[in-house]
N, C-alpha and C positions, 0 to 999 in steps of 0.2 A: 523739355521740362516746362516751360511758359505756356504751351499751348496744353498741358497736361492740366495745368492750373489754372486756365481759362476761365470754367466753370465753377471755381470754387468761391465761396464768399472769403473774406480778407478782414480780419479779426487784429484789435491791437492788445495785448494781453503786458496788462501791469502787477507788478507787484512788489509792496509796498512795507517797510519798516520802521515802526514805531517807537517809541517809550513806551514803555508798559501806563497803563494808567491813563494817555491820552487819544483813547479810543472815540469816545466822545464829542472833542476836540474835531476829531481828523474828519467825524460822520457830520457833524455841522458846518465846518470849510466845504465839504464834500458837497455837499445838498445844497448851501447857499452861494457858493461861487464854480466849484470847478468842474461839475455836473451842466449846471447851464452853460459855462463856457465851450465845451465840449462841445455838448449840444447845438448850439448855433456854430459849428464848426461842419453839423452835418452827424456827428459819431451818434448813435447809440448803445446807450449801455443794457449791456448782456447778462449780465451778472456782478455782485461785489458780494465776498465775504472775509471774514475776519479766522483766523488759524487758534481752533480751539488748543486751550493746553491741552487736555485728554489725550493731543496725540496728532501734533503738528507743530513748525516752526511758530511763536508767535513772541511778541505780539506781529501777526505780519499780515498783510491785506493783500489781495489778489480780487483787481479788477477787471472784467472783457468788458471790448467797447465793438460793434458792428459798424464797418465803413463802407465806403463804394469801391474798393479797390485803391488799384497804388497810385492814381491820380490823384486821389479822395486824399490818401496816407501821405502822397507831397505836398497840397495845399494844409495840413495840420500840420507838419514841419513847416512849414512858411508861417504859418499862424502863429505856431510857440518860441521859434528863434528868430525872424527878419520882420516881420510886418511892426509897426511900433505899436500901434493900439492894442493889438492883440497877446504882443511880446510881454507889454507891464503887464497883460491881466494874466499871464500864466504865470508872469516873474512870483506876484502877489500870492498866489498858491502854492509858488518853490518855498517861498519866505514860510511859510506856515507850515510846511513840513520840515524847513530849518529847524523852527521851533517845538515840533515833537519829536526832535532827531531822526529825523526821516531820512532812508536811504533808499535804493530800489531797483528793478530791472525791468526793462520792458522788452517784449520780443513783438513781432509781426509773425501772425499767424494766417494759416489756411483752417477752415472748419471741415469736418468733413462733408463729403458729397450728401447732401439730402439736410444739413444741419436745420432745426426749425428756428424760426424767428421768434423773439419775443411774446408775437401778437399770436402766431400760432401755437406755442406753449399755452398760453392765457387761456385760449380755447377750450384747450385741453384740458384746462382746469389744474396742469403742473405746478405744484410749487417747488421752489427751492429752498427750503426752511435751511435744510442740513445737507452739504454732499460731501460726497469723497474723490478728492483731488489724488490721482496719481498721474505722475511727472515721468516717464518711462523712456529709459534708455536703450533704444534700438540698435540692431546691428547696423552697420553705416548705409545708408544707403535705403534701408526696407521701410521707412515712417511710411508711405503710400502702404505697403504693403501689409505692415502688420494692425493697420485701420481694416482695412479691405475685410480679414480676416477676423477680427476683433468684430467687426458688424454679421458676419456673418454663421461663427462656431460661438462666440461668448455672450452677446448683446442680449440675445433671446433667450437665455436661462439665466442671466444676472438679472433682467425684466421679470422673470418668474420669484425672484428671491428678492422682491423688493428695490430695485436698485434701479431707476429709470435715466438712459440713456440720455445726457443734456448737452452731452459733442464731445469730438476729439478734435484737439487743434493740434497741426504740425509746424515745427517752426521753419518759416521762410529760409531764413541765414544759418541755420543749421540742417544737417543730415542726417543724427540720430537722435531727434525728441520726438517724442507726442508727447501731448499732455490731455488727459480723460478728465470728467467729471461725468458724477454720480450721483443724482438725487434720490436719497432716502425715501421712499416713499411712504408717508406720513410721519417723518423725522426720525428723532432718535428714537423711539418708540419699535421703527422697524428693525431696526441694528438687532436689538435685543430678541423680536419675533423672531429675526432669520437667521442670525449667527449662530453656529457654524455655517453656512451655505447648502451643502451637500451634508448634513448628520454624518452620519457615521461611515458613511459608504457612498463614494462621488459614483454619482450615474453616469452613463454612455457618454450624453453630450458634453458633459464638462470635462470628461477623461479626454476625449477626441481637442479640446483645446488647451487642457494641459501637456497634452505630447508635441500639439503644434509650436505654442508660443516661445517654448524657448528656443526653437530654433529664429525667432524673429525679433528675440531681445538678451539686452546683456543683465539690465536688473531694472526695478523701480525702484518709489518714493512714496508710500501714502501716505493723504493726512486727512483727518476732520475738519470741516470747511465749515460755521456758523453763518446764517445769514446777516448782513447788516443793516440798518431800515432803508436806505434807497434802494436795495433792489428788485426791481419790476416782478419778480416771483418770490420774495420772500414770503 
């Protein structure tokens, strides 16, 4: 399995619980302290959005950060729990999610094989305004597998219906997640273009990964993901 994962980039995947009402709050601690702290830690951030009501947990935030691997992810654990200078400055940003009743979970993820970086998103002219997060529960064991296949029967006709692929991450310490996101492409605007996906009659290629995928999961989770202003593709 290590050497499986050799090749893969190594993602820190936060997410985040608020008071309703201190959204604001959280986006300017964010921006002026725990972003650059991060940041001279080494991490890049990937993404942050906020969980539209319309049809998601919220208020809840879900931040990726891009690392160099699990060297990279033990010296940010030294950083946030034993170093002292380092220690107050994340204590300083625990304290301020004290105070918007913050709670939250972080996982250690894999992206998938080929994931694009920030810089090359940019390129591409990608934005993230609006995406669709699903959290999906695989059979134990198949997270490698039902990527593998998700890139290769769904990717390219979810890409047709607006819906551009921005990674799948799987989690490290677990054996049945991945979790997708989706960038809308030209936001909410496209939801309404392409919804239903397939009108009235699913074509070939999406029949062929409707029959496939549930043999490679047990159920999902979606939600509306909102951009929030630090992030590099909002």
């Amino acid at each position: 399995m290590p050497g499986a994962h050799a090749t893969l980039k190594l993602f820190v995947h936060e997410t985040t619980h608020i008071r309703a009402g201190t959204t604001d709050r959280f986006v300017a601690g964010f921006s002026n302290d725990y972003q650059p702290l991060m940041e001279r830690q080494g991490a890049r951030l990937f993404g942050i959005w906020e969980g539209s009501p319309l049809n998601s947990r919220w208020p809840e935030i879900t931040t990726i950060w891009e690392i160099d691997g699990y060297r990279h992810f033990a010296q940010l654990g030294a950083a946030r729990h034993r170093e002292p200078d380092t220690r107050q400055s994340f204590e300083q940003w625990q304290g301020l999610l004290g105070e918007l009743g913050g709670t939250g979970e972080g996982r250690l993820v894999h992206g998938n094989p080929g994931i694009k970086s920030v810089a090359e998103r940019q390129a591409e002219g990608l934005t993230t305004a609006v995406v669709i997060q699903e959290i999906m529960k695989t059979k134990p064991g198949r997270q490698r597998d039902y990527v593998e296949q998700l890139e290769y029967a769904y990717v390219p006709w979810s890409e047709k219906t607006g819906k551009k692929w921005l990674g799948s991450f799987t989690t490290v310490f677990r054996y049945d997640e991945v979790i997708h996101y989706w960038a809308l492409d030209g936001g909410w605007e496209a939801f309404g273009n392409h919804w239903p996906s397939w009108g009235d009659k699913p074509g070939d290629d999406i029949k062929s990964w409707m029959q496939l995928a549930p043999a490679l999961r047990e159920g999902w989770d979606d939600s509306f993901l909102q951009s929030l202003p630090p992030n590099p593709l909002g």
